[in-house]
DRENVOMAR-562008 format. One record per residue: x, y negated, z negated of N, C-alpha, C, CB in turn; residue number from 1. Coordinates in pm, 1 decimal. Atoms other than C-alpha are relative to their C-alpha. Glycine has a CB too. Layout:
! residues N
(site (X,Y,Z),(X,Y,Z),(X,Y,Z),(X,Y,Z),NUM)
...
END
This chain:
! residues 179
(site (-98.5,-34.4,-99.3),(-881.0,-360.1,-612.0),(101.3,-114.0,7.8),(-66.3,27.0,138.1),1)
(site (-115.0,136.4,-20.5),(-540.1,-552.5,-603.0),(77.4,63.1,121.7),(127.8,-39.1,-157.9),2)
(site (-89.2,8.4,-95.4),(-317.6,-577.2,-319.1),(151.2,-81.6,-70.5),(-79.9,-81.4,127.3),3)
(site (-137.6,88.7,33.6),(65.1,-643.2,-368.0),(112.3,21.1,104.3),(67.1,43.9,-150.4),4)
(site (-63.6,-43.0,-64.2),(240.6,-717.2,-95.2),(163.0,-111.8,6.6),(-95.4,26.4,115.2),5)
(site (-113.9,85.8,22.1),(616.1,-908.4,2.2),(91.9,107.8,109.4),(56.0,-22.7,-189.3),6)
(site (-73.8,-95.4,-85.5),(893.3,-774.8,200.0),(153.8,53.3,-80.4),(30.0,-85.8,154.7),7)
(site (-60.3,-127.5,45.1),(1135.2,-496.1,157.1),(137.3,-40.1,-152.0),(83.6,76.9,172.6),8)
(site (-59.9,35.4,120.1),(1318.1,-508.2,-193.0),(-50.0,-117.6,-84.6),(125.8,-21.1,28.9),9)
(site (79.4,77.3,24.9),(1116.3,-777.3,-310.0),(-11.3,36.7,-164.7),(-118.5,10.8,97.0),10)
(site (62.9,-14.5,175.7),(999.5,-626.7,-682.6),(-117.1,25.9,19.1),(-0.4,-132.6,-110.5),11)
(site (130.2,-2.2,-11.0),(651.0,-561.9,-515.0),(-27.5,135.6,-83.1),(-49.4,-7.3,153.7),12)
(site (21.0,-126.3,62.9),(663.9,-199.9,-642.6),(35.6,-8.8,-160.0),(89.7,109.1,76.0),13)
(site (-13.4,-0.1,171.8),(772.5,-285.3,-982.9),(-111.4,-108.9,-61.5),(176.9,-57.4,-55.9),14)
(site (113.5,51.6,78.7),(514.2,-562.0,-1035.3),(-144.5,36.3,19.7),(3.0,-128.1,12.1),15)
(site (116.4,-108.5,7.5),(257.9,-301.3,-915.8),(-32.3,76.2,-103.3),(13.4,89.2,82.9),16)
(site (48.4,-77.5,158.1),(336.8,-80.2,-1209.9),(4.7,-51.5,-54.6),(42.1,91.7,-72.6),17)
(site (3.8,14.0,173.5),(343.5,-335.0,-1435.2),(-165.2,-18.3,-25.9),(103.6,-164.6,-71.4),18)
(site (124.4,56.9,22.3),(-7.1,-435.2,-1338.8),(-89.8,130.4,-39.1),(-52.1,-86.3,132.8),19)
(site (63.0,-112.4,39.2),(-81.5,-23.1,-1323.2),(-31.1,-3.4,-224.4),(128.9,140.9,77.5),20)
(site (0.6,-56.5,131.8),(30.2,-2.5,-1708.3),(-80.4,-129.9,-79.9),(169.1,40.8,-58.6),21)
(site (89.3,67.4,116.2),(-146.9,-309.1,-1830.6),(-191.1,-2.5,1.2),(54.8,-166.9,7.2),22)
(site (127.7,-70.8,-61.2),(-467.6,-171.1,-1664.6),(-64.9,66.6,-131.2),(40.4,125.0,128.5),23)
(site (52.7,-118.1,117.5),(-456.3,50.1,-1991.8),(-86.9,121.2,-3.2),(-63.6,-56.9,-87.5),24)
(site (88.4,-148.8,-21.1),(-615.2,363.5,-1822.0),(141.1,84.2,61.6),(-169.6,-10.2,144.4),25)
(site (-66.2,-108.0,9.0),(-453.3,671.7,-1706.8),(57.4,-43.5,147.8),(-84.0,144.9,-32.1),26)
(site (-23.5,52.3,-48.3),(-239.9,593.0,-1425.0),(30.3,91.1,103.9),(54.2,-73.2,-50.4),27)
(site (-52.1,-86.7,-126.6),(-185.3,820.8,-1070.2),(21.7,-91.1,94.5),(-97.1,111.1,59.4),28)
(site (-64.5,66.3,-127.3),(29.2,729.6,-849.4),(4.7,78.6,79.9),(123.3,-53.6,-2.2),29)
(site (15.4,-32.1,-145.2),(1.5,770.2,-486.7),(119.5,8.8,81.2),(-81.2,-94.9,61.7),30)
(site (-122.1,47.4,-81.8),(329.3,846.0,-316.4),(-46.5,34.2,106.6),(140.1,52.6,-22.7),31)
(site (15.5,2.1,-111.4),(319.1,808.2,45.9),(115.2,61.9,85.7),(-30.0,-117.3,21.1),32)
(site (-183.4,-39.1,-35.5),(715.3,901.0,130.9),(-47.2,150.4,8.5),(158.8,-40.2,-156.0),33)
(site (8.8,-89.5,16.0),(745.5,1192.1,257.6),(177.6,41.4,-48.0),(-79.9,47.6,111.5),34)
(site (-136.8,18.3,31.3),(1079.0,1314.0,97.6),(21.6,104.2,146.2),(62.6,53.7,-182.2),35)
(site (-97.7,-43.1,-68.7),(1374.7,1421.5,334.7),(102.0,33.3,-7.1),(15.5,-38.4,49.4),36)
(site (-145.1,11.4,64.4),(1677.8,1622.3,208.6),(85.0,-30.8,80.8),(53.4,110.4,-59.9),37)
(site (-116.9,27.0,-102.2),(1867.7,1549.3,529.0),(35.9,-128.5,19.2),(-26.6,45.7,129.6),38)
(site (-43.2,134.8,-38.0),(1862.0,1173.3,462.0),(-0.8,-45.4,-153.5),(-105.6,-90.6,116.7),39)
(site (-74.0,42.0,125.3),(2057.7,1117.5,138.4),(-90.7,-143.5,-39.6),(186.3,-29.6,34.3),40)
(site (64.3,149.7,85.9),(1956.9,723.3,104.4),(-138.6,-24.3,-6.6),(44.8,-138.8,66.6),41)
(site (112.2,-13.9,47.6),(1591.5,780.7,128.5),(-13.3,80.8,-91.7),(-71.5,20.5,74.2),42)
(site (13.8,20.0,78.1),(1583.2,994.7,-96.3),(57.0,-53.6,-145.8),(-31.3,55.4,23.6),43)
(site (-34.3,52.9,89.8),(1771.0,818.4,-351.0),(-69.4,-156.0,-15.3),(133.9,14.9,9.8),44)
(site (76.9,60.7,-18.5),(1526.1,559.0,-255.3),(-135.9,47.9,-100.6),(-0.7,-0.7,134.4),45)
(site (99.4,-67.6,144.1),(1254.4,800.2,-428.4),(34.8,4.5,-120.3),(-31.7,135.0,-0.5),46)
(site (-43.4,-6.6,171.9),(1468.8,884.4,-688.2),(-6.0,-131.3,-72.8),(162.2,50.2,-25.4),47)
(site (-7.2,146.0,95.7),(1483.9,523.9,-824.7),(-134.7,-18.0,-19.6),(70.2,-149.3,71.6),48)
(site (209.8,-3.2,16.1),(1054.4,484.0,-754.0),(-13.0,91.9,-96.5),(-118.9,68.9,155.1),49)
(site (63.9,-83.9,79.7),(1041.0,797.9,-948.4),(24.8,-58.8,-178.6),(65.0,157.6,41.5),50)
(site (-44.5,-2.1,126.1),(1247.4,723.1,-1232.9),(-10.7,-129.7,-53.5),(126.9,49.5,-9.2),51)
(site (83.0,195.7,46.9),(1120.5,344.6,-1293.8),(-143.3,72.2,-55.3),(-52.4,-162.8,201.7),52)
(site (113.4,12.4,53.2),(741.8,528.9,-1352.0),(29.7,77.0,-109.7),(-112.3,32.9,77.7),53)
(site (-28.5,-73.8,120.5),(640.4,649.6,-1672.1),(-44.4,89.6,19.4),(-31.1,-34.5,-113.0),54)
(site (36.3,-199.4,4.3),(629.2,1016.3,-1769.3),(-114.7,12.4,-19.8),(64.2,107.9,-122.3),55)
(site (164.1,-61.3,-4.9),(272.5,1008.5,-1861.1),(-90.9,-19.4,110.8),(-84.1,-58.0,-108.2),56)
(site (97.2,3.3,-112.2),(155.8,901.4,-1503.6),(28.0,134.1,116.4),(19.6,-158.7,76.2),57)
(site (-15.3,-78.0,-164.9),(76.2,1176.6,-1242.6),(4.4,-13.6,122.4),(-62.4,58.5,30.8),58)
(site (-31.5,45.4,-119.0),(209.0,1178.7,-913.5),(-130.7,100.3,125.5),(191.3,33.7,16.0),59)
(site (71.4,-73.3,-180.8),(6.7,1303.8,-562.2),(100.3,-78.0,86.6),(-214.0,-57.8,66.3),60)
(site (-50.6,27.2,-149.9),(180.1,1294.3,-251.4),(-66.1,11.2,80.2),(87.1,59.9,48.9),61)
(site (79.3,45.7,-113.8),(-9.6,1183.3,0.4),(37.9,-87.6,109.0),(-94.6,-54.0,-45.0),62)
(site (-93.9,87.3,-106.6),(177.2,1132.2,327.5),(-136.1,-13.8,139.0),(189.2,118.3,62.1),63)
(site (106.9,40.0,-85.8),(-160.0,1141.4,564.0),(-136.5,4.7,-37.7),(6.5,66.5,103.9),64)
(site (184.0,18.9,26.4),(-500.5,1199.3,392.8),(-15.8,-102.5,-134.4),(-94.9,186.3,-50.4),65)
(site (-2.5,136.7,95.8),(-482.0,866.5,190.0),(-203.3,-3.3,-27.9),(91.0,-189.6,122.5),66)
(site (165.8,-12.4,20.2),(-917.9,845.5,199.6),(-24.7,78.0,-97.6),(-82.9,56.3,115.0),67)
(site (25.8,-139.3,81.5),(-937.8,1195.3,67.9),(15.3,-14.5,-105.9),(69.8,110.2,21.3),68)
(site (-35.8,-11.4,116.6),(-732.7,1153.7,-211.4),(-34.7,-100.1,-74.0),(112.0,21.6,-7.7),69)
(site (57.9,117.6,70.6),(-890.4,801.1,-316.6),(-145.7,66.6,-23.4),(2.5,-154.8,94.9),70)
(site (145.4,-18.6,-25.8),(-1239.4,925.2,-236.7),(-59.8,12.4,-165.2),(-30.6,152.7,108.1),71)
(site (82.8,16.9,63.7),(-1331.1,1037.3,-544.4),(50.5,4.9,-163.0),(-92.3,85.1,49.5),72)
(site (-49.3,62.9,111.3),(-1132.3,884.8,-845.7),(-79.1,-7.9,-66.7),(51.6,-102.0,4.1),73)
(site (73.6,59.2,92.1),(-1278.1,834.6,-1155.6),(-12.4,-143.9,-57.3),(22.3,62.2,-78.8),74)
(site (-9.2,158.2,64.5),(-1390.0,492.7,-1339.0),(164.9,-22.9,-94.3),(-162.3,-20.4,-136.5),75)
(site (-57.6,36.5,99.7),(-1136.6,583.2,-1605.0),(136.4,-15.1,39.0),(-24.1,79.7,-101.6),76)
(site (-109.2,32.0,-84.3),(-837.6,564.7,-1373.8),(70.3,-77.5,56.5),(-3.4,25.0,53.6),77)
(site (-79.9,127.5,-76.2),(-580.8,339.7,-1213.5),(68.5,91.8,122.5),(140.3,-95.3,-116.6),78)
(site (-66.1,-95.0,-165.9),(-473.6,458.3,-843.4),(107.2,-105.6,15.7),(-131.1,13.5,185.8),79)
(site (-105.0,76.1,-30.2),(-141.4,318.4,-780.2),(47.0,31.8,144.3),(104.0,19.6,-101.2),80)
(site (11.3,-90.0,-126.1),(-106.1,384.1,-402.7),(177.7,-93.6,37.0),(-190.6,-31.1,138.6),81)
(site (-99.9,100.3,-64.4),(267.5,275.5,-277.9),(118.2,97.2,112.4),(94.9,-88.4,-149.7),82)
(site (50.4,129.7,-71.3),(326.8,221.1,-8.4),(-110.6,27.5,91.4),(111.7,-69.4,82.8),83)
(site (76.3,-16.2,-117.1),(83.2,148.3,285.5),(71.3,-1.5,130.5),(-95.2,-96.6,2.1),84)
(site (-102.9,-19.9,-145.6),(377.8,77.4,536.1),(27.3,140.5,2.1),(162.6,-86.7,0.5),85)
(site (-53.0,-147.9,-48.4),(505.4,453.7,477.9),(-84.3,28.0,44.2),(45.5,106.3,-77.8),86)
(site (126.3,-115.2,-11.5),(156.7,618.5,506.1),(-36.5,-71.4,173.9),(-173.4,-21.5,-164.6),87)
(site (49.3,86.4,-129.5),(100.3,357.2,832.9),(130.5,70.6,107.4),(8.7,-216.6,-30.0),88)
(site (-46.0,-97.8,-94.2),(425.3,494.2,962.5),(25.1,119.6,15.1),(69.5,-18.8,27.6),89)
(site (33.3,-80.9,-31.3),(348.6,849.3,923.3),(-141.4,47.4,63.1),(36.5,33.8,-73.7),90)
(site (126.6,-2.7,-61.6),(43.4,809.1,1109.1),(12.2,-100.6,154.7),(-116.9,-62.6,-122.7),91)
(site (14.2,166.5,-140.2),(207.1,583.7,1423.1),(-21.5,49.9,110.7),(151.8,-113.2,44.7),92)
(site (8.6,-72.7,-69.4),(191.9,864.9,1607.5),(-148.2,-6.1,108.0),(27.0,99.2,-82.1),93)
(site (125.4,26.5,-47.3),(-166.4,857.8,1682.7),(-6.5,-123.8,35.0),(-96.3,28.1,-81.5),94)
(site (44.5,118.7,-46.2),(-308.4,689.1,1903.2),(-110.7,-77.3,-34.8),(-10.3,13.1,101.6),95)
(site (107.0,119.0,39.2),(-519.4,368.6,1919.5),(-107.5,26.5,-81.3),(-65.0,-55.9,112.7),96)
(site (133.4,-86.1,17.2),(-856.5,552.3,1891.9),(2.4,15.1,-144.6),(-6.0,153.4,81.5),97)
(site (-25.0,-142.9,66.8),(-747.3,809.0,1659.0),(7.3,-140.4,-186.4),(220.0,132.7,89.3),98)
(site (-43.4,78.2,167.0),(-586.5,526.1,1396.5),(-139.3,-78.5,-5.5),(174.0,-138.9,-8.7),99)
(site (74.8,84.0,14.6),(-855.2,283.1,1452.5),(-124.4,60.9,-78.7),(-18.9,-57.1,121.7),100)
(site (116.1,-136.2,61.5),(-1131.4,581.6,1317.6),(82.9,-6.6,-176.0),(31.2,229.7,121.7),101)
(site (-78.8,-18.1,202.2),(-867.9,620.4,952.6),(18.6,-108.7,-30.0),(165.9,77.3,-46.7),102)
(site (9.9,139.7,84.9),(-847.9,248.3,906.0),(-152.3,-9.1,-20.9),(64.3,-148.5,86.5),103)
(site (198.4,51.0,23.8),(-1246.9,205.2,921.3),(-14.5,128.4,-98.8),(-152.0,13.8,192.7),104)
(site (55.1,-28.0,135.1),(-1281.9,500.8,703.5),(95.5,-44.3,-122.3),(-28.1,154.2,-9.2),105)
(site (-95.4,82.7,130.2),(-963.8,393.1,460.7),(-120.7,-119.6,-64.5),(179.2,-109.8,85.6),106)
(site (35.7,168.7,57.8),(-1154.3,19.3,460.4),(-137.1,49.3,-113.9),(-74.7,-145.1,173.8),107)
(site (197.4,-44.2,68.2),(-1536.2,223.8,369.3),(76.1,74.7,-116.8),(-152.8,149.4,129.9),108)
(site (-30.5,-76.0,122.7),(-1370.0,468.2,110.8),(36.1,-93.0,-113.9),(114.6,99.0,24.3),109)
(site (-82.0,68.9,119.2),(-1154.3,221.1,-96.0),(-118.1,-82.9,-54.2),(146.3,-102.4,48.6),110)
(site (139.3,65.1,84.9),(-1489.3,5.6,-160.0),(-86.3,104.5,-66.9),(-109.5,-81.8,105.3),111)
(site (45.9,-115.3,109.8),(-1656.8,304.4,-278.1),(29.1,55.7,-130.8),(10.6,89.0,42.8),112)
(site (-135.0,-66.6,118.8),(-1391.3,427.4,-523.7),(-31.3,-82.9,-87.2),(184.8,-7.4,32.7),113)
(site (36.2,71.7,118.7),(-1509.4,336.3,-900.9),(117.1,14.6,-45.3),(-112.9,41.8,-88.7),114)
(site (-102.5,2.2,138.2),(-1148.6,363.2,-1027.6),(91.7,-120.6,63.8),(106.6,175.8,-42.2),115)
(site (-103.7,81.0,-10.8),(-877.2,99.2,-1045.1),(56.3,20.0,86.5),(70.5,-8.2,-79.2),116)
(site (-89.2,-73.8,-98.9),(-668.1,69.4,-735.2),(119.2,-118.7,28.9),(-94.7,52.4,153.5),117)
(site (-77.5,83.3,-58.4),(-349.3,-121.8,-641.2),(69.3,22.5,57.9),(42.3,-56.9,-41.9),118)
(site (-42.3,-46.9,-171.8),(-213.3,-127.2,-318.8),(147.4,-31.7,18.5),(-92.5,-99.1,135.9),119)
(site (-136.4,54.7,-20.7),(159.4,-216.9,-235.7),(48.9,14.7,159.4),(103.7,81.9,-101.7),120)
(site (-7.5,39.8,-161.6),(243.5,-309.2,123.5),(86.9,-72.7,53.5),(-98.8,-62.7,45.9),121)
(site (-86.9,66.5,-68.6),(510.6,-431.7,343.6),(-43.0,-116.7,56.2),(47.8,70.9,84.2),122)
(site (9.0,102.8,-81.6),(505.6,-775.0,473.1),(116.6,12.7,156.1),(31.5,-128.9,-107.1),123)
(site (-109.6,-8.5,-118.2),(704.1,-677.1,841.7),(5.0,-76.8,67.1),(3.4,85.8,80.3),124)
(site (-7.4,98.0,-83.8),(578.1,-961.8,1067.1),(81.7,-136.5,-16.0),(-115.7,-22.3,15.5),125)
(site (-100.9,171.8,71.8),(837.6,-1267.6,876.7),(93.4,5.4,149.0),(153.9,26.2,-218.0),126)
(site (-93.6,49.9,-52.9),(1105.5,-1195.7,1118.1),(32.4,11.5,154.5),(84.1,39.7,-69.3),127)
(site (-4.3,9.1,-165.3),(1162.4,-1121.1,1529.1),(-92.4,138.0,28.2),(186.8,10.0,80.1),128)
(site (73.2,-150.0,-41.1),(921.1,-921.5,1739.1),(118.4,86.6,52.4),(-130.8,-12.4,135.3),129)
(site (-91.0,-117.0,-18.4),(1062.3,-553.6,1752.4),(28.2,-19.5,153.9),(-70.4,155.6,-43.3),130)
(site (-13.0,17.6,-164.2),(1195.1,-477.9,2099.8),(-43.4,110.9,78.7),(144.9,-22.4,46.8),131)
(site (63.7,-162.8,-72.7),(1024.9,-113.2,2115.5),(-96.1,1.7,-28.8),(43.7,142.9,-33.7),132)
(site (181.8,-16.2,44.1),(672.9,-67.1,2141.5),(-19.9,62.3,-135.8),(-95.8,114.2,112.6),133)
(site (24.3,-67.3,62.6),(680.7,171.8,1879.6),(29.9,-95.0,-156.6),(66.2,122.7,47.5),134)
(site (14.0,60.5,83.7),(820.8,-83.4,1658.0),(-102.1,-108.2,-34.8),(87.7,-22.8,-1.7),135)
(site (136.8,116.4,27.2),(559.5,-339.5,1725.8),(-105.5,63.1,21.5),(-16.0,-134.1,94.8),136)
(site (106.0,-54.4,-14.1),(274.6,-105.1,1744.1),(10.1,39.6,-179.7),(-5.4,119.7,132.7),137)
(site (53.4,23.9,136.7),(352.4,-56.4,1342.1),(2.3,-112.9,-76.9),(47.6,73.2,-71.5),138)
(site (27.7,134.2,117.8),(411.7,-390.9,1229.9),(-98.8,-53.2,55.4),(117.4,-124.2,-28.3),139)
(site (183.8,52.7,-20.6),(65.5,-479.5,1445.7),(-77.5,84.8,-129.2),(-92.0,71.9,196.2),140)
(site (73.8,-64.9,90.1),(-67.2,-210.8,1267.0),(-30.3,21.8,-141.5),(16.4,70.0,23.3),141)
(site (-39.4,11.9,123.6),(75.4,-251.2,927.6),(-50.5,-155.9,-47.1),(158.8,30.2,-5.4),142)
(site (99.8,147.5,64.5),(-38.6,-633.4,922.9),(-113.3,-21.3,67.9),(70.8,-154.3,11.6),143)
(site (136.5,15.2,-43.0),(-391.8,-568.7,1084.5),(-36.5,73.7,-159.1),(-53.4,87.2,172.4),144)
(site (54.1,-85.2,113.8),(-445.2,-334.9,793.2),(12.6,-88.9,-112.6),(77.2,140.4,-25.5),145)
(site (21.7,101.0,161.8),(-313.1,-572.9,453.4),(-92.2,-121.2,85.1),(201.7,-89.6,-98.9),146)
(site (124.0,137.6,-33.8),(-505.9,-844.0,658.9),(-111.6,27.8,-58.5),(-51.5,-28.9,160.4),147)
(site (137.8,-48.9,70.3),(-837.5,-624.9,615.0),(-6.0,33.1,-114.7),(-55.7,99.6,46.9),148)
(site (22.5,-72.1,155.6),(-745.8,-492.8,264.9),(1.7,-126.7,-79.1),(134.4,121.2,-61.5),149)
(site (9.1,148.4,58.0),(-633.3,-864.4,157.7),(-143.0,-8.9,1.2),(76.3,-127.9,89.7),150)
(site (139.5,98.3,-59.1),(-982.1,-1007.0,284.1),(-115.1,105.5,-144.3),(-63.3,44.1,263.2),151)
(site (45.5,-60.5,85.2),(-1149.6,-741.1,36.4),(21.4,10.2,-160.5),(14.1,82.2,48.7),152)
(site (-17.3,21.0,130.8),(-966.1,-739.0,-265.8),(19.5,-59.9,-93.9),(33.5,25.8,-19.9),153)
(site (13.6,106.0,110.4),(-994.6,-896.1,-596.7),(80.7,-73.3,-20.4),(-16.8,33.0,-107.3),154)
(site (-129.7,110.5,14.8),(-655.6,-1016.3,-616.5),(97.3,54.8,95.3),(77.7,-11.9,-164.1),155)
(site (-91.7,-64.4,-133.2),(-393.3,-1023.6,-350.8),(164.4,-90.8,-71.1),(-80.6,-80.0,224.3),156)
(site (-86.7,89.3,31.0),(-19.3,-1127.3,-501.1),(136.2,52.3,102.1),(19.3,-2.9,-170.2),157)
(site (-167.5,-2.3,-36.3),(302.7,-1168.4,-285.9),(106.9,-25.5,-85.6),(33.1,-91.1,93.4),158)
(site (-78.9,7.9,89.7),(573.1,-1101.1,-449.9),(166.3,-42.7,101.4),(-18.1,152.1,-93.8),159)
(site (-114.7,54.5,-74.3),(925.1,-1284.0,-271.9),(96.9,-91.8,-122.5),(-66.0,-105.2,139.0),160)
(site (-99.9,134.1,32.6),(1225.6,-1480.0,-356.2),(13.5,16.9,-174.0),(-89.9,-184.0,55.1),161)
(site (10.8,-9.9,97.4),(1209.6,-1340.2,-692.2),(-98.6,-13.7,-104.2),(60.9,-36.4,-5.6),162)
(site (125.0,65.1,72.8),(877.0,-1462.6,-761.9),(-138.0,48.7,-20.3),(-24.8,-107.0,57.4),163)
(site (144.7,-69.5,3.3),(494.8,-1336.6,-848.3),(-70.8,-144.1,92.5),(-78.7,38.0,-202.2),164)
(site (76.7,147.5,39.9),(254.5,-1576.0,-639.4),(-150.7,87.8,13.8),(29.5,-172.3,138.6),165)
(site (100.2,-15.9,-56.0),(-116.2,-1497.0,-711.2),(-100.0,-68.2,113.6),(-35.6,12.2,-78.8),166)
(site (65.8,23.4,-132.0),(-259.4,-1540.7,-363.4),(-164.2,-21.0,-24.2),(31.9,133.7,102.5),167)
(site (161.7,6.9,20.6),(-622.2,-1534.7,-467.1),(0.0,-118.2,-96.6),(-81.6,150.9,-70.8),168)
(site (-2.7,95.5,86.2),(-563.5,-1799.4,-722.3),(73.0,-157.9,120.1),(108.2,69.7,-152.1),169)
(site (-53.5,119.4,-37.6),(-350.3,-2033.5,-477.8),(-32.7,-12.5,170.9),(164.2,-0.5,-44.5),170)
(site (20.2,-13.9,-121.9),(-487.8,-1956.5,-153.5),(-141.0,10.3,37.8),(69.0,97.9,38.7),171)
(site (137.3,-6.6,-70.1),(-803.5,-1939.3,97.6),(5.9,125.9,75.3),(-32.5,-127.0,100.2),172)
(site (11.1,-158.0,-79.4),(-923.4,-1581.8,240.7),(-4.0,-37.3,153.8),(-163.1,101.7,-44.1),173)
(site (103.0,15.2,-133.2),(-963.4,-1626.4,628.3),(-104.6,85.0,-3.7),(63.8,28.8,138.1),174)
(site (107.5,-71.2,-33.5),(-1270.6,-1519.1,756.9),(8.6,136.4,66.1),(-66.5,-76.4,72.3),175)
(site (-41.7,-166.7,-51.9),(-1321.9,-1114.1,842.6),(-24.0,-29.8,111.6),(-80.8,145.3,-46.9),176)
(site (-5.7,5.8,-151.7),(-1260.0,-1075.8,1179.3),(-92.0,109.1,64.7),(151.6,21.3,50.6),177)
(site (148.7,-78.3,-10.2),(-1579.8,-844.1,1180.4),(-81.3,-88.0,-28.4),(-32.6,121.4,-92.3),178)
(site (141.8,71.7,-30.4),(-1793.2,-1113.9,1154.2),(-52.6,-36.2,89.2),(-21.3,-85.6,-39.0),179)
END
C-alpha cells in the first residue's frame, strides 16, 4: 500500500501513475470525481486525469462505496484510487457517526486487499483555518484519514515544490492514535 499525498497541482497524481505502471500488473483506476456537465473546468479537470492514463488501464467510478470496490481485488492487480479528498468530500454530508463507521471499515478493508494499492490525497491543512464549518469539518476529516492511512502504509511520498520526497525513507511514523 503506498500513499501519495501533496497539495493541489503538485504532480501527486502523475507520480501515482508512474508508480501504478512500474508496478507491472494490470492497472484499475479508481476515480472518485463525480463528473459535472454544468461545471466546464471540472470537467476539463477529468479530461486531462483521463487522458494522461494509459488505454490499457480500466477505469471504476467510485464516488461513495470506495470499501466495496477495493474489497475484493486480486493479487495480480494495481488499484490506483485518486483521489481521497474527492471521495471525503462526497461523503461530508454525513454525519460524525455515520463517517466515523466508513473510515473504520475503509482502514479494515484496505489491509485485507491482496492487490497493489496507491492512494493519492490532498494535503488541505498547509494554509488558514476555513471560516465555515463545513470547510473545516473536511480538511479535519481529510487529514484524520491520510494520518491513519500514512501510519499503515508501506510507503508514504509527498510530492511538492516540484519534488518526490519518500516520507518513509526520510521520516518517523507517529504513533496510532488507537493505541
Amino acid at each position: 500500500m503506498i500513499l501519495v499525498t501533496g497539495p493541489a497541482r503538485s504532480g501527486k497524481s502523475e507520480w501515482a501513475e508512474i508508480l501504478a505502471m512500474q508496478s507491472q500488473k494490470a492497472v484499475i483506476y479508481v476515480a472518485t470525481a463525480i463528473e459535472n456537465s454544468d461545471d466546464e473546468e471540472w470537467q476539463q479537470r477529468i479530461q486531462q486525469h483521463k487522458q494522461r492514463r494509459s488505454q490499457n488501464w480500466m477505469t471504476l467510478e467510485v464516488p461513495y462505496e470506495l470499501s466495496a470496490a477495493l474489497a475484493n481485488a486480486k493479487p495480480n492487480i494495481c488499484l490506483l484510487v485518486d483521489s481521497l479528498g474527492t471521495w471525503v468530500a462526497n461523503l461530508l454530508e454525513q454525519d460524525e457517526l455515520i463517517w466515523e463507521n466508513i473510515v473504520e471499515e475503509f482502514l479494515e478493508t484496505v489491509q485485507l486487499v491482496a492487490a497493489d494499492m496507491i492512494f493519492v490525497a490532498e494535503e488541505t491543512g498547509w494554509g488558514v483555518v476555513p471560516a465555515y464549518p463545513i470547510g473545516r469539518t473536511f480538511r479535519d476529516r481529510l487529514g484524520d484519514l491520510v494520518r491513519q492511512l500514512g501510519g499503515i502504509s508501506q510507503e508514504v511520498y509527498l510530492v511538492t515544490g516540484g519534488h518526490i520526497l519518500n516520507l518513509s525513507v526520510l521520516g518517523s511514523p507517529l504513533p496510532s492514535r488507537r493505541e
